[in-house]
N, C-alpha and C positions, 0 to 999 in steps of 0.2 A: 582198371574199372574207373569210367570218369563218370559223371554226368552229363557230356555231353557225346555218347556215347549212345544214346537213347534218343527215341524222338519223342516229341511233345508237343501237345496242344497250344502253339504259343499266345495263343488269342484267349484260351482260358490264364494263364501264366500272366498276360499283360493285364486282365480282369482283376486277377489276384492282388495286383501291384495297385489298382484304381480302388480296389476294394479296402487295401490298407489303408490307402491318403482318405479313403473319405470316412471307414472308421473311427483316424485317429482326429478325423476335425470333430466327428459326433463326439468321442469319447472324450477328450480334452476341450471342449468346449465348456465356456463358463457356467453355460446354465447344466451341464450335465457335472463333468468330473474335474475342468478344468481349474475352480476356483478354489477347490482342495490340494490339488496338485500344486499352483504355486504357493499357496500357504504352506504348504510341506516341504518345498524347496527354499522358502523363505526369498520370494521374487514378487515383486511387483508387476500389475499386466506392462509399465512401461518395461520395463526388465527384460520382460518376456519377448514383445513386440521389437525391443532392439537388437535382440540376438537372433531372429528369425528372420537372415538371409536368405539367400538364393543356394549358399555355400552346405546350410543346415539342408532345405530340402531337397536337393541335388543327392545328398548323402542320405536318406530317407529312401528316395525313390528306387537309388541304387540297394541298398539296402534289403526294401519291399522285395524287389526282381531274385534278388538272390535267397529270400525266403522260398519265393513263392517255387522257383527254382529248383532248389533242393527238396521242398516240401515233394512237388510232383516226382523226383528221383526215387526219394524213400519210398511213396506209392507205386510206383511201377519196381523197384524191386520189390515191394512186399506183395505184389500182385492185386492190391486191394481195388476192389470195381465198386464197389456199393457206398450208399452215403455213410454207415453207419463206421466199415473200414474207415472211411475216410477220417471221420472225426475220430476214430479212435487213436489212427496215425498222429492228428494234430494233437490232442490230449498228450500220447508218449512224448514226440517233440518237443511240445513246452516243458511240460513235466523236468523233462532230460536233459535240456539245452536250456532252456529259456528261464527258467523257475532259480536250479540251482545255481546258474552264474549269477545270475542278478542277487538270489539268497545271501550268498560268499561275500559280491561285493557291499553288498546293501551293511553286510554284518561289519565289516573292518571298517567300512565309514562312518559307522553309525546311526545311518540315516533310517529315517521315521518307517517303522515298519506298514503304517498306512499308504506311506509312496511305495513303496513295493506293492501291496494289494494291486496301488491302480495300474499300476505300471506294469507287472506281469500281467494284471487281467485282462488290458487293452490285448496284449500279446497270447494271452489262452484264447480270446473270442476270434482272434485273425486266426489262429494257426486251426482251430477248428470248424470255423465255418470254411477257411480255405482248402484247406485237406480236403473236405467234404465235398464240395464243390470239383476239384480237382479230378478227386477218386470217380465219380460217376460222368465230369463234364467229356472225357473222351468217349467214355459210352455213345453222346448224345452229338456228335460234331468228329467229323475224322479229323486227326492228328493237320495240323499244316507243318511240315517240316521243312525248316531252314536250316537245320545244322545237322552235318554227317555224311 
């Protein structure tokens, strides 16, 4: 059983991928969550600004794809159609995946339990508004399949 294995709406899936970069510009943005975030990482915006290559979002984007990726795998094997499956999928997801690694690691580092809120929370509102999205957008557009 793979995921690619299946066919899939890839123009919702590429959505998915557009939808994470520009949440995480809202959500990490200064006037929203980002000027908590580097006080919590102890970085200055120069800090910040130096380290945000091509190299960082290349690996984001990648990243996004392979969320959005698996996200839709999980909904089509749970056969989920409706928006409410969807979000529900994305809630387990994070919950499951997203929550507890970052918990683990966040614990042995040390690090400020307020950078975990925002940083999982960025990651509960992708994986739930994208599930959701996902789970009905084949409803509403047939599949384009490229791969299988």
């Amino acid at each position: 059983m793979s995921p690619f294995d299946y066919d899939y709406n890839w123009i919702a899936i590429l959505a998915m991928v557009v939808l994470s970069m520009a949440l995480g510009f809202v959500w990490y943005a200064k006037g929203v969550f980002g000027n908590r975030w580097m006080k919590l990482n102890n970085m200055t915006p120069d800090q910040f600004n130096k380290g945000a290559g091509a190299v960082v979002w290349i690996g984001m984007i990648v990243g996004s794809f392979l969320q959005a990726l698996l996200a839709a795998w999980v909904i089509q094997l749970a056969g989920a159609d409706t928006l409410m499956d969807g979000i529900m999928i994305g809630f387990w997801l994070w919950l499951g995946f997203v929550l507890t690694t970052y918990f683990g690691s966040y614990m042995f580092a040390r690090r400020p339990m307020g950078l975990l809120v925002l940083d999982t929370g960025y990651n509960l509102v992708f994986f739930v508004i994208a599930a959701g999205i996902l789970a009905v957008w084949k409803l509403l557009l047939p599949p384009v399949v490229l791969l299988r």
